[in-house]
ZADREN-9067 format. One record per residue (C-alpha): residue in three letters; x, y, z. Coordinates in pm, whole numbers, plus 50000, padded with zeros to 5 digits. Layout:
BEGIN
rest ALA | xx X | yy Y | zz Z
...
This chain:
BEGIN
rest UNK | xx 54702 | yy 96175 | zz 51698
rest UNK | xx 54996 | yy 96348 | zz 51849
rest UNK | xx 54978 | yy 96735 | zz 51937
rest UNK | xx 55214 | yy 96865 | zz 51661
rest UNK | xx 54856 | yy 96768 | zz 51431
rest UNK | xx 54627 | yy 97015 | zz 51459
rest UNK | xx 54380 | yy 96920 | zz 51219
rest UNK | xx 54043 | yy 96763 | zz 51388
rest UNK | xx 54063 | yy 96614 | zz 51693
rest UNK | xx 54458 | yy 96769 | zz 51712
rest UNK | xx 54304 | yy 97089 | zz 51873
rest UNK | xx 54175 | yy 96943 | zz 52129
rest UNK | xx 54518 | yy 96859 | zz 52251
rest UNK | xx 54604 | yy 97231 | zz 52182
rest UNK | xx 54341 | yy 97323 | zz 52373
rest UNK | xx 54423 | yy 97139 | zz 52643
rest UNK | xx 54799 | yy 97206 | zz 52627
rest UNK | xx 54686 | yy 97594 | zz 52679
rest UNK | xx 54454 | yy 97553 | zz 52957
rest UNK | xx 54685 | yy 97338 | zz 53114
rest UNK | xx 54952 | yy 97609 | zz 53104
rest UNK | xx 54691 | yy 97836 | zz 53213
rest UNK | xx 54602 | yy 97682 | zz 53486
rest UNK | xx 54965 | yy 97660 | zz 53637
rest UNK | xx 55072 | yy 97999 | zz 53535
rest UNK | xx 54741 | yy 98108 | zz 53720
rest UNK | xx 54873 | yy 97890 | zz 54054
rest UNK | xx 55162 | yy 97961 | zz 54041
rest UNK | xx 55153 | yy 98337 | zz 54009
rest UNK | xx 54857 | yy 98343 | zz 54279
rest UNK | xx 55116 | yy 98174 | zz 54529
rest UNK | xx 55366 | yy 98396 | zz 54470
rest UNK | xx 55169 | yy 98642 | zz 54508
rest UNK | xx 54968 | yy 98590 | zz 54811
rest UNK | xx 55331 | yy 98414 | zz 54975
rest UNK | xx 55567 | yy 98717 | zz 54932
rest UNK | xx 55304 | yy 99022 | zz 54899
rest UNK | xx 54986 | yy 98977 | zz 55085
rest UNK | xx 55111 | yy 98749 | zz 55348
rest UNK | xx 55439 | yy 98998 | zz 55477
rest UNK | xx 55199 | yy 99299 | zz 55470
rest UNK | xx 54884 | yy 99084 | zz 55664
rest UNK | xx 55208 | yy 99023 | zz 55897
rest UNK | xx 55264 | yy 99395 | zz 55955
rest UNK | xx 54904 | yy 99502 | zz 55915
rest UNK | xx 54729 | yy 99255 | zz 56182
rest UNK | xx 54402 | yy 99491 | zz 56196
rest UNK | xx 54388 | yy 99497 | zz 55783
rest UNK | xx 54461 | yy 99127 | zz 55775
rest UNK | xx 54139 | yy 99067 | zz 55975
rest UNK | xx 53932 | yy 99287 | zz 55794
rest UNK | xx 54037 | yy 99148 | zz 55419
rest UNK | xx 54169 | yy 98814 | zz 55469
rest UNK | xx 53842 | yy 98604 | zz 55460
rest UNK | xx 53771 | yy 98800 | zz 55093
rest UNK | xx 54103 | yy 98760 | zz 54968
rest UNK | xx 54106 | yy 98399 | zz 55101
rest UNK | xx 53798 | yy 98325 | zz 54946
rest UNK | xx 53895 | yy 98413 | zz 54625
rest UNK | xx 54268 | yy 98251 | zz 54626
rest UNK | xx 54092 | yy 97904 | zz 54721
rest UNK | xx 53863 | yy 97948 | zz 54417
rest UNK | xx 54167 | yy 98041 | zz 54211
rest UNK | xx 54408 | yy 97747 | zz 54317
rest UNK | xx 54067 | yy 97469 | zz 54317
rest UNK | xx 53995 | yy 97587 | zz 53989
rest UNK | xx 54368 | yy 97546 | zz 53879
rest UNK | xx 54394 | yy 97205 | zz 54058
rest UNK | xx 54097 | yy 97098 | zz 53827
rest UNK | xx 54230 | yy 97251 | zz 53530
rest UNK | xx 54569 | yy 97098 | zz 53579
rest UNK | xx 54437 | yy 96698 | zz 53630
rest UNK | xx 54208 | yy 96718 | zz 53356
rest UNK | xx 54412 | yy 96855 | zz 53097
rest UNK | xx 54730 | yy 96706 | zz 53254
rest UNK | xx 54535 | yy 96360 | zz 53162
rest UNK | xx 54491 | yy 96449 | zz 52858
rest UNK | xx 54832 | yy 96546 | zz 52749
rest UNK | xx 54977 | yy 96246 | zz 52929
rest UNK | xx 54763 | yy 96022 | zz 52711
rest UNK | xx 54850 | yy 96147 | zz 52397
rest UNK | xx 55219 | yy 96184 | zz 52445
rest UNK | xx 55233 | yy 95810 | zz 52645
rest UNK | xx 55036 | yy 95646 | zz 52322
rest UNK | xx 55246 | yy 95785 | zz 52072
rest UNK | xx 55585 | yy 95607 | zz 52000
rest UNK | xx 55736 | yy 95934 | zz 52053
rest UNK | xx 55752 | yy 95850 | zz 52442
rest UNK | xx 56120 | yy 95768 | zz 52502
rest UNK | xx 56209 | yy 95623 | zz 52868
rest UNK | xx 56412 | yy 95972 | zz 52963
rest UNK | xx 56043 | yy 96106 | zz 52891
rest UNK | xx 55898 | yy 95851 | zz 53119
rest UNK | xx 56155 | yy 95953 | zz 53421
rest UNK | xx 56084 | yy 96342 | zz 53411
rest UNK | xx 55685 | yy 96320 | zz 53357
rest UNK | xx 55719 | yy 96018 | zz 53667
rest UNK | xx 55942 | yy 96320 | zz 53866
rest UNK | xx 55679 | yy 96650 | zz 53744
rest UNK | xx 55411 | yy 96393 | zz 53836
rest UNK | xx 55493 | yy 96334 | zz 54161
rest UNK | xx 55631 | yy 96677 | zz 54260
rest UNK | xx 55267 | yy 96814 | zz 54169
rest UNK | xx 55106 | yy 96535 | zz 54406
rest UNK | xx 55358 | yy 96700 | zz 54669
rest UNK | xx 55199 | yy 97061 | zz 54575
rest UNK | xx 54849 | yy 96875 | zz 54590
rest UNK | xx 54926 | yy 96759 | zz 54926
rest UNK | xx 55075 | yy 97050 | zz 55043
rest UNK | xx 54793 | yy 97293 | zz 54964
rest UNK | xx 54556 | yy 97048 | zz 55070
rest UNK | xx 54739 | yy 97055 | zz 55439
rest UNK | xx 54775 | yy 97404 | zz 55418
rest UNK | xx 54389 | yy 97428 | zz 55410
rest UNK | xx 54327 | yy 97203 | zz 55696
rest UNK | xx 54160 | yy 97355 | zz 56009
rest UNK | xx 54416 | yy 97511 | zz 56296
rest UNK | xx 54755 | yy 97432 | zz 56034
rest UNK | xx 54971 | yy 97709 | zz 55982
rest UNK | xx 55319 | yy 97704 | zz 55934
rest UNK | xx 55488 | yy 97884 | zz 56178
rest UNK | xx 55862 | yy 97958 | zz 56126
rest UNK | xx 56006 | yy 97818 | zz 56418
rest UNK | xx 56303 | yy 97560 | zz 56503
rest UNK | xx 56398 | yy 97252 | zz 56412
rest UNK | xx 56102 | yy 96995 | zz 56280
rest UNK | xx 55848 | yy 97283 | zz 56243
rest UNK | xx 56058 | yy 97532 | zz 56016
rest UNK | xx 56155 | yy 97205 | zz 55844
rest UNK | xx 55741 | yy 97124 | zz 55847
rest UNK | xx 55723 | yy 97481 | zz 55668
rest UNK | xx 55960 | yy 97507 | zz 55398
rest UNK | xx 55849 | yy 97129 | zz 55264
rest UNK | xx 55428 | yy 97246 | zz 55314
rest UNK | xx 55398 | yy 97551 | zz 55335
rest UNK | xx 55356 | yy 97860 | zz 55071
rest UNK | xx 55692 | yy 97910 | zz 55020
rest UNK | xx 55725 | yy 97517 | zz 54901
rest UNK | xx 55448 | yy 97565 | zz 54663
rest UNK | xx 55654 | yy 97846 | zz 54478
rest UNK | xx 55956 | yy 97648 | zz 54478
rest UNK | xx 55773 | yy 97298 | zz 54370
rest UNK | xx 55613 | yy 97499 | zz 54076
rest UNK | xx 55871 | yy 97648 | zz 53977
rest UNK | xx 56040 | yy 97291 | zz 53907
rest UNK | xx 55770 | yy 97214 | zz 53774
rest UNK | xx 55788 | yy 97480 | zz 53505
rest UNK | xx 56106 | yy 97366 | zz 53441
rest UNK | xx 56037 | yy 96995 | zz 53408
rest UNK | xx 55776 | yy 97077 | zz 53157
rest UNK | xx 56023 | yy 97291 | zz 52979
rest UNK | xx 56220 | yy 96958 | zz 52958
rest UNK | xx 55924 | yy 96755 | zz 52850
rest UNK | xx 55860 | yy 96966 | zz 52581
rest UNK | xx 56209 | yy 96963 | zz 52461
rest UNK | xx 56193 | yy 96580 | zz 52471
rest UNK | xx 55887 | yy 96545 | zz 52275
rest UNK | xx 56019 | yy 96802 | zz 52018
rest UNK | xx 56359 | yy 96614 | zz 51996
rest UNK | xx 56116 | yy 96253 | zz 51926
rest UNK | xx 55865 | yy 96356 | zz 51653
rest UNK | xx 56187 | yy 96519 | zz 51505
rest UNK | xx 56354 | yy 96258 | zz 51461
């Protein structure tokens, strides 16, 4: 069944095709977000920051776990049903390996972000280094790619089943 079909079990791939877009439209727009608007006013507003971080924390976890989920489970799915097809061409193969592994790095780098006592400090040498590879600022950038490489993807799977 490959996700051009969308009669019976097709929509399920549809369906998970949206919610995986969903998903890292909702990530990556609450990282941009909360990198380049909440976090520069927090910065100039130390008294508000106290008072509405913990809420606004709170809420951006739930957002980005609940995107995290999203994104494995439907990213599963897709990559099953493109990778079973013989529509799967080895240029395919290299960009999902790259958008595969640059998501593990967003993954990680959320996942360190969250760790007690770790924030990334812009500072010199290893530790503004440290920041721009883990911290907020590499999560916009990694998605970002990411967007793109799926752009790609798509355009190789259209350029396969139309051939």
């Amino acid at each position: 069944m490959n996700f051009g079909d969308v009669s019976g079990n097709g929509w399920a791939f549809v369906v998970a095709g949206w919610v995986h877009a969903v998903a890292a439209v909702a990530w990556l727009g609450g990282s941009a977000f909360y990198a380049l608007v909440l976090r520069p006013v927090f910065a100039a507003n130390p008294d508000m920051a106290r008072s509405m971080s913990g809420a606004i924390g709170g809420a951006y976890r739930e957002l980005v776990d609940a995107s995290v989920i999203a994104l494995i489970v439907s990213g599963v799915i897709l990559t099953f049903n493109r990778l079973t097809g013989n529509t799967a061409t080895a240029a395919y193969f290299i960009v999902l390996g790259v958008k595969l592994a640059i998501a593990a790095w967003m993954f990680y780098a959320v996942w360190r972000l969250r760790r007690a006592g770790y924030r990334p400090e812009p500072g010199k040498g290893l530790a503004r280094r440290a920041s721009w590879l883990l911290g907020y600022n590499a999560v916009i950038a990694l998605g970002v790619l990411v967007f793109l490489l799926a752009g790609i993807l798509r355009a190789l799977y259209e350029t396969a089943i139309g051939s």
